[in-house]
N, C-alpha and C positions, 0 to 999 in steps of 0.2 A: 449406621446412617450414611457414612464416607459411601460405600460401595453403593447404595442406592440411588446418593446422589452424582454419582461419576456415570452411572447409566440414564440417570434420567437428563445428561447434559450432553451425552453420548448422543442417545435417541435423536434429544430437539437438533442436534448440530446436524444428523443425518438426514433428517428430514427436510433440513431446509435445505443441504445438497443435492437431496434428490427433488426438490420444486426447479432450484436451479438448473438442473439438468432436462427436466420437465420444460422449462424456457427458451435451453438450445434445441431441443429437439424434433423441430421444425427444419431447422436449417439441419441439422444433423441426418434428417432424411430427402432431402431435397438438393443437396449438394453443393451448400454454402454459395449460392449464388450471388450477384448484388444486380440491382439496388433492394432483391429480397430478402436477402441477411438487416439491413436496414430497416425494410419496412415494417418486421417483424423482430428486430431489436435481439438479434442471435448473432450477432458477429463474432468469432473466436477467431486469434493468432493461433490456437492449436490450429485448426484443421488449416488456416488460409497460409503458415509459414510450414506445411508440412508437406508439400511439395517444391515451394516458391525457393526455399532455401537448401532445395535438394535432401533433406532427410528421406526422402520416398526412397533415393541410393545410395542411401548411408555415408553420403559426402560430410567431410569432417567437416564440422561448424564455422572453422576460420580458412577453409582452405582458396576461397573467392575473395576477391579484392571489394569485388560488386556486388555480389550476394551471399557476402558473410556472415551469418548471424548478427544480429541488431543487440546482442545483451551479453555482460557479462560472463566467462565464463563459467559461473554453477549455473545458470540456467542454460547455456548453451552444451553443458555434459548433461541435463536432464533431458533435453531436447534428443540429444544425439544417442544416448543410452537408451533413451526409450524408442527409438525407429526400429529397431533392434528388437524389440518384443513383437513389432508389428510383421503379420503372416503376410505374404507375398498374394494381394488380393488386389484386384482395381477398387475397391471398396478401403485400399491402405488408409485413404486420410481421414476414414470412418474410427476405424480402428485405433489411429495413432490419437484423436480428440479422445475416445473412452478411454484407453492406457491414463492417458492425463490425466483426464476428471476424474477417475477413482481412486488416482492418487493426492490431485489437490482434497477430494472431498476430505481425505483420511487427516489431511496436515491442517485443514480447516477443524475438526472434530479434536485433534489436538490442541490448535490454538485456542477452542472453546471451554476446554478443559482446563488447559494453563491458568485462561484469564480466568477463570474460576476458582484457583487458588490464590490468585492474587486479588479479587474484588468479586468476591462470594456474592452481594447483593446487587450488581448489576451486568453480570456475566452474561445473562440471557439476551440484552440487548444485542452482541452481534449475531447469532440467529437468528432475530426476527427481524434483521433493519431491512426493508426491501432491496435499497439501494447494495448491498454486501450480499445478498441473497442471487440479484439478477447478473453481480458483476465478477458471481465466483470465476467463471469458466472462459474470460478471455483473453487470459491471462495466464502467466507461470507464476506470478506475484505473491503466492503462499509460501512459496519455496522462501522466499528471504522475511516474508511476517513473521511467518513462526521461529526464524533462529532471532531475527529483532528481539521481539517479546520475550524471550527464554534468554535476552542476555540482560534483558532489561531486568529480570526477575531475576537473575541472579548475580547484577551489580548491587541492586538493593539488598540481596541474603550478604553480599562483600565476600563474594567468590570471585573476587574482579580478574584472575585470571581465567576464567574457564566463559566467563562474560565477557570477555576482550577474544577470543578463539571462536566463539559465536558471531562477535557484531563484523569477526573479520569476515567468516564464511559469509553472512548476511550479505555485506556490501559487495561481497564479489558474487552476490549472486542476482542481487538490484544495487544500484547505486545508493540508492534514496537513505538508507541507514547511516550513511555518513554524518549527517546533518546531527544525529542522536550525540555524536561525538561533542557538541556544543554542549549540550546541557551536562553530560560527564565530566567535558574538563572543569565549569565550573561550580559542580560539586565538591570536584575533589579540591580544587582550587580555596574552596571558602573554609575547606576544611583543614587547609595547611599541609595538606597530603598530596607537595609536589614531584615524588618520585615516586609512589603509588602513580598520578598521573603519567608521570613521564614511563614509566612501565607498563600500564595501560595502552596509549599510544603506541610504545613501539612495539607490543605481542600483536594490538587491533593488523597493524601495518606488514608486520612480518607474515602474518596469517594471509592477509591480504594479497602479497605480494607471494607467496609460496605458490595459491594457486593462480594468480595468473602470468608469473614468469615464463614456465615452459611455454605459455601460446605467444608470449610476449616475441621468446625468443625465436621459435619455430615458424610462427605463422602474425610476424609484427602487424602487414597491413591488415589482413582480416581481423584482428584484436581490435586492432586501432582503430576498425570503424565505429562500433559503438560512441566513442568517444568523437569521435569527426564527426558524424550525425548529428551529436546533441547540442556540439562547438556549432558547426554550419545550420542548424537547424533555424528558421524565421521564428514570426510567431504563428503557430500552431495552433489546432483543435481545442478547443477547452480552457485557457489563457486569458486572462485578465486581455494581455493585449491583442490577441483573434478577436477578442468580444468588442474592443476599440477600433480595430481596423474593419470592422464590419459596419460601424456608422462611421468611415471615412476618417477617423484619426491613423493616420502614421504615422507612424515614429521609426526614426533612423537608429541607428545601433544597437538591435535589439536585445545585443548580450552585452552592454556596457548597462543599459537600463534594467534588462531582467538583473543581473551580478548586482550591481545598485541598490536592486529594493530590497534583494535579500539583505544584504550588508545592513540595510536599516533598520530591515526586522529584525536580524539577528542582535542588531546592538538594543535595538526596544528592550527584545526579551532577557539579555543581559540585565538590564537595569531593573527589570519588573523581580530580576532573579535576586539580584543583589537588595530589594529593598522588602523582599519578605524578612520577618523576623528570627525562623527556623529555616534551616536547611533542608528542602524539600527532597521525596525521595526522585528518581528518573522517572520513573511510575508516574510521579503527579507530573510531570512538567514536557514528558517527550512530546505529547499533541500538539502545543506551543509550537515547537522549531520546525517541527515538520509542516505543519499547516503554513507558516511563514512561509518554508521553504515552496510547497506546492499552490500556494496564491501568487508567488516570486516568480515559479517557472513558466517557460514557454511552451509549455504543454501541461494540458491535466487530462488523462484520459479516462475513460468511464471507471476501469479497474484501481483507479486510486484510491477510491472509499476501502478499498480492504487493507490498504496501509495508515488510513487512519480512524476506524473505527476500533479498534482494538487498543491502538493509544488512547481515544477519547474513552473509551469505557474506562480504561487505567485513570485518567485524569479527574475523575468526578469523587466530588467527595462530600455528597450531599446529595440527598432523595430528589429533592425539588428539581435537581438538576438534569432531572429524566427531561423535564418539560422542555429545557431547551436542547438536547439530547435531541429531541422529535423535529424539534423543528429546523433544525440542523439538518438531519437526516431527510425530513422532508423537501429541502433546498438540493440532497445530494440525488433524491429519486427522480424530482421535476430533472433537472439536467440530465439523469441518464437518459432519462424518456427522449429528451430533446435533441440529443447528439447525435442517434440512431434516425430518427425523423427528417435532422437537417443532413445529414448524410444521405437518407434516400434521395432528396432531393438535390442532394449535389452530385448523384451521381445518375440521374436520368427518370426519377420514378416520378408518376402524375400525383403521389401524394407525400406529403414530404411538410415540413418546417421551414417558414423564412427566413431568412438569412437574419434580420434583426430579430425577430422572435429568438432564436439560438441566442443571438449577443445576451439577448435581459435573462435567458436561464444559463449562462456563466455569468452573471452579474448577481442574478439572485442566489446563487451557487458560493460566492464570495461575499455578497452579505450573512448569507445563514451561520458560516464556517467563523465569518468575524464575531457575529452575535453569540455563537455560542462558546467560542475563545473568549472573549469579554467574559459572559459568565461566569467561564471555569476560573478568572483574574480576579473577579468582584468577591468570589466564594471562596478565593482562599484567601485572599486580603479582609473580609469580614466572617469570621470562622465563625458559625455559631453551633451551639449544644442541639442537636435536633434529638430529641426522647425519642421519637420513632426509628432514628436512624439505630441507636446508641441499641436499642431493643432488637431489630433485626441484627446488628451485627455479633449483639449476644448470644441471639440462634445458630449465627453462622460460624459462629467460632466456634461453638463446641459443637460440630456437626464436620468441621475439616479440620481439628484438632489432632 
């Protein structure tokens, strides 16, 4: 039964890769234009940083002060490794988007798999959310889901070293994983298991640090921009506070304020951690910090929903909780639709999204993500016996036994 359900999870994850690709592939033959990539809601960083950042000449990722890769270094070796397979064509930035997408498709197909062993009865959910489907490909952002998830999976099996060599890879390969570290330390924390944590910590950090010293060393300022970028960066695209300053509130120090509300989310979710009655596994509670975290920052970009839809599948734990699941996800689809929209029109096209209309779909973007975070709070704070649940998971355990 294992082997027929590992293809039938295979299948659905490939299929929805290839609708995905089915989505870019307008722009993918028409030559990544704007405000047509826009109008048509195909924008990828593949093809648009696959000249812009010099990979067409195999220029090392940090070697420009000004145009040195915008990301960590594991995605800046997947970047630079993969120019490398592409054939010397005028058609190169064709080539270098397909290299990518057949490889994010494969690491999406994995991560459908994983969460599949870890939450057998709503796995299917990241395959068919639209909003995960439309935002596979503009992005490298699988490269760090799938080591996230896979460490997340196996701090809970309490293989916390080989889960600590993951979340380091993860983070240096997106930043965003860091944040995961909160709910680990107080795990371990409530558990009296303070040199497991303090072990944790320094293996996540040393991993961390292993691969990005040599660019630290060799090539400081182009490393350093990622991090200049996100320090210097305003408020941005998809932002609680773009969505404010577009009906005319500004606000002055916008990383004293973003830095702020994290700090307050994060101490929220401290307390909500501390006054459950069992110690919850990371599985249940990662959606939590990161969603803080990505309501907190100064940018949310469309390809976010693929770093949290695979924690939210992990976080549910209760049938009913599909319903708010949808509408969540439906809050994450409206916004994609709208950022591509109000982009064409920020960028010259006669049809395009108003500038407030965008504000209220980051606004309803951040209600859906609270309502359905509430939720997953209310559901595990009032745990109840569901017989249907209790029934499917009986099938699903001795089907992945």
């Amino acid at each position: 039964m294992v082997k027929y359900a590992t293809k039938s999870i295979l299948v659905l994850a490939l299929i929805s890769a290839l609708f995905s690709f089915a989505k870019f592939d307008h722009c993918r033959n028409t030559g990544w234009g704007a405000p047509d990539v826009y109008v048509h809601a195909c924008y990828s960083d593949l093809s648009a940083l696959y000249g812009d950042r010099g990979l067409d000449t195999h220029r090392w990722p940090y070697s420009s002060d000004v145009k040195a890769v915008e990301y960590p270094p594991g995605t800046a070796m997947v970047m630079y490794a993969t120019s490398w397979l592409v054939p010397h064509s005028p058609h190169g930035y064709k080539y270098f988007f397909d290299i990518n997408a057949l490889l994010i498709a494969i690491l999406f197909m994995g991560s459908a798999l994983l969460i599949s062993r870890m939450k057998p009865q709503f796995w299917y959910l990241l395959p068919i959310s639209p909003a995960v489907v439309a935002s596979l490909y503009v992005n490298w952002d699988m490269w760090a889901v799938i080591t996230a998830i896979a460490a997340i999976y196996l701090f809970d099996k309490r293989k916390y070293d080989i889960s600590a060599l993951l979340l380091g890879i993860s983070v240096a390969t997106k930043f965003f994983p860091i944040v995961i570290l909160i709910p680990i330390a107080l795990i371990l924390f409530r558990k009296g298991q303070l040199l497991r944590l303090l072990r944790y910590g320094v293996f996540t950090f040393a991993v961390w640090s292993a691969l990005n010293l040599p660019f630290m060393v060799t090539t400081p300022t182009g490393w350093w921009r990622f991090f200049k970028l996100n320090i210097d960066r305003g408020s941005d695209f998809g932002s609680l506070w773009y969505g404010l300053q577009l009906f005319g509130i500004q606000l002055k120090s916008i990383n004293n304020i973003s830095t702020l509300t994290f700090l307050i989310g994060a101490a929220a979710f401290s307390y909500y951690f501390f006054k459950l009655r069992r110690t919850p596994s990371l599985a249940a509670i990662s959606f939590l910090i990161v969603a803080v975290f990505t309501s907190a920052s100064k940018v949310y970009s469309p390809q976010y929903v693929l770093w949290l839809t695979p924690l939210a599948i992990l976080a549910m734990s209760h049938l009913r909780l599909r319903r708010d699941f949808w509408i969540w996800q439906a809050g994450e689809a409206i916004y994609h639709i709208a950022i591509w929209e109000y982009l064409a029109s920020y960028t010259g096209s006669h049809f395009g999204l108003p500038a407030k209309a965008y504000a209220l779909s980051i606004f309803l973007r951040l209600a859906t993500t609270a309502w359905f975070a509430a939720r997953l709070i209310a559901t595990s704070s009032t745990r109840e016996i569901d017989p249907q649940e209790l029934e499917f998971l009986s099938i699903a355990t001795d089907g992945y036994a």
